[in-house]
C-alpha positions in Angstrom: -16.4 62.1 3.9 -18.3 62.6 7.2 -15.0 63.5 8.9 -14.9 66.0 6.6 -18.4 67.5 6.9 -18.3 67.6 10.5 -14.5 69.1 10.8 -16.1 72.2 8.3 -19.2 72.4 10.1 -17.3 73.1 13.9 -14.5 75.3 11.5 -17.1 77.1 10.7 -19.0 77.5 14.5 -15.5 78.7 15.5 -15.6 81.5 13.6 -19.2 82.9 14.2 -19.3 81.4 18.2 -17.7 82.1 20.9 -17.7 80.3 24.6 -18.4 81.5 28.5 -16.5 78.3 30.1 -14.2 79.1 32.4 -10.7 79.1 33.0 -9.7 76.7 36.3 -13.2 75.4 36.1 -12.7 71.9 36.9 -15.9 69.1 36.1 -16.4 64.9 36.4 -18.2 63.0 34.7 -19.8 59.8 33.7 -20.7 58.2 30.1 -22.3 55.5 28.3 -20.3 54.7 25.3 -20.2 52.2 22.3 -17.0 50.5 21.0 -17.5 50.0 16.9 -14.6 47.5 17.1 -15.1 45.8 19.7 -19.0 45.9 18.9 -19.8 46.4 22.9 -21.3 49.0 25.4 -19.2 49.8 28.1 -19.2 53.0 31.0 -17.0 55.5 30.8 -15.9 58.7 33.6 -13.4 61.6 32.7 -12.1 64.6 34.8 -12.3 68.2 32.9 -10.4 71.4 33.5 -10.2 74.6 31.8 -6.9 75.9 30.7 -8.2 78.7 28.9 -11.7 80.1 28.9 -12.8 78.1 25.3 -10.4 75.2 25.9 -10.7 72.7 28.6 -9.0 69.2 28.8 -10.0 66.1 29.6 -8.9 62.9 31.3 -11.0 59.9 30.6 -11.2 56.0 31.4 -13.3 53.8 29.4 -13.9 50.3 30.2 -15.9 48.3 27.7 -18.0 44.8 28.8 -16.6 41.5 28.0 -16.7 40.4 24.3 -16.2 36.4 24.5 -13.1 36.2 25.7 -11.6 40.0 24.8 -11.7 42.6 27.0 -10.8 46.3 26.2 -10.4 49.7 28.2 -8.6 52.7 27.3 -7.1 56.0 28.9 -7.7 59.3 26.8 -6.2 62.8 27.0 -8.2 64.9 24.9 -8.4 68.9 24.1 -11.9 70.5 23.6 -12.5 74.1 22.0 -15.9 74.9 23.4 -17.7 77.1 21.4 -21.2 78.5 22.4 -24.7 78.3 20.5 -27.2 79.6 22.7 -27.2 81.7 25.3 -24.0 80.0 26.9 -26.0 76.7 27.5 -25.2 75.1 24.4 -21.8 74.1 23.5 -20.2 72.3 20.2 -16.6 71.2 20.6 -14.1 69.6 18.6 -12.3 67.1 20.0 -8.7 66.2 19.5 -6.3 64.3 21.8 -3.8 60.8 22.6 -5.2 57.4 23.3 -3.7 54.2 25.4 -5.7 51.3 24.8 -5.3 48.0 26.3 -6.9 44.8 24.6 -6.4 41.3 26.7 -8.0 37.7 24.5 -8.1 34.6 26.2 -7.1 32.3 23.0 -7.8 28.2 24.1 -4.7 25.9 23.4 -4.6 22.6 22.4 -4.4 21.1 25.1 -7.5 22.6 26.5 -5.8 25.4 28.6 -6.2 29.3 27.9 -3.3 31.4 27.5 -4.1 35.4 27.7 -2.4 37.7 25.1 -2.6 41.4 25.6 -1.7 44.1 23.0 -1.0 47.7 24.1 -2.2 50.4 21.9 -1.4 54.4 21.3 -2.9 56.5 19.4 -4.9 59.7 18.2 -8.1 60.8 18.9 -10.2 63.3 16.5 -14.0 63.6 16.6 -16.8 66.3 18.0 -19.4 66.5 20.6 -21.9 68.4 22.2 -22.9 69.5 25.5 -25.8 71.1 27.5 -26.0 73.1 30.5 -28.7 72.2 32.8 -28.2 74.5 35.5 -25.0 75.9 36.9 -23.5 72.7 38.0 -25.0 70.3 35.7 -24.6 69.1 32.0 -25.4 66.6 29.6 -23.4 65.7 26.4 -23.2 63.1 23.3 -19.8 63.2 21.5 -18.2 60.9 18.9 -14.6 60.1 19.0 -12.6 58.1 16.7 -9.4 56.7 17.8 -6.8 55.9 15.1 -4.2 53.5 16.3 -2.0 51.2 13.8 -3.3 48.0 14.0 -7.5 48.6 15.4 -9.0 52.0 14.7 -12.7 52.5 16.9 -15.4 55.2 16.8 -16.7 55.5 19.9 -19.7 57.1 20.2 -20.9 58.6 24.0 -23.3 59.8 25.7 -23.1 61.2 29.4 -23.5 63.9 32.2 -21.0 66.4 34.0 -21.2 68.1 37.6 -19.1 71.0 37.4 -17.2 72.5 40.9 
């Protein structure tokens, strides 16, 4: 129901918004995120270019710490249709996009050894954020993402900072 709620609320914003963001402008950035399935923190960065001037994409690598013996990290391609609050300093965005995630466990044998198993995922993202302009070249942003892949779905939730060229 909160998928829902959010997905009307930016549906909405699209249609009484509109967004100054550039086309060609290209930005990096760097995030602190939370894995809901994996139940860790972990750092994130992600490139950003706009294609149009609302929609930009976005190129991200999340690496999450250490959980026992399971470690995850994911590569994301994701779409974002920026749409301006106030006074072209304050964005919402919808977020859709593809996922590859990569999930390695250590699982002890009998004999006392440890064998490593890994599990390739791919999958869809959906979720929203938000960002803010500090000045021309800076940003921060919060966004939530939920990943839907067959066997583990994850929210990730994020928060981070851009520097735009």
């Amino acid at each position: 129901m909160k998928k829902v709620i959010v997905f009307a609320c930016v549906a909405v914003l699209a249609l009484v918004a509109s967004a100054q963001v550039r086309q060609h402008e290209t930005a990096v950035g760097a995030n602190l995120i939370y894995g809901s399935e994996i139940e860790r923190v972990g750092l994130g960065a992600r490139f950003q270019y706009g294609i149009l001037d609302q929609l930009r994409a976005e190129v991200g690598f999340n690496g999450f710490v250490k959980n026992h013996d399971t470690s995850w990290w994911d590569v994301n391609l994701n779409a974002h249709y920026l749409l301006s609050i106030s006074q072209d300093k304050f964005y919402v965005y919808p977020i859709t996009g593809l996922n590859y995630t990569m999930v390695s466990t250590k699982i002890k044998l009998a004999e006392g050894n440890k064998k490593s198993v890994e599990d390739n995922h791919i999958g869809l993202n959906l979720g929203a954020g938000v960002e803010y302009e500090l000045n021309e070249h800076w940003g921060v942003n919060a966004e939530y993402r939920h990943t839907i892949i067959r066997k583990v779905d994850q929210g990730v939730f994020g928060v981070g900072i851009n520097y735009k060229f």
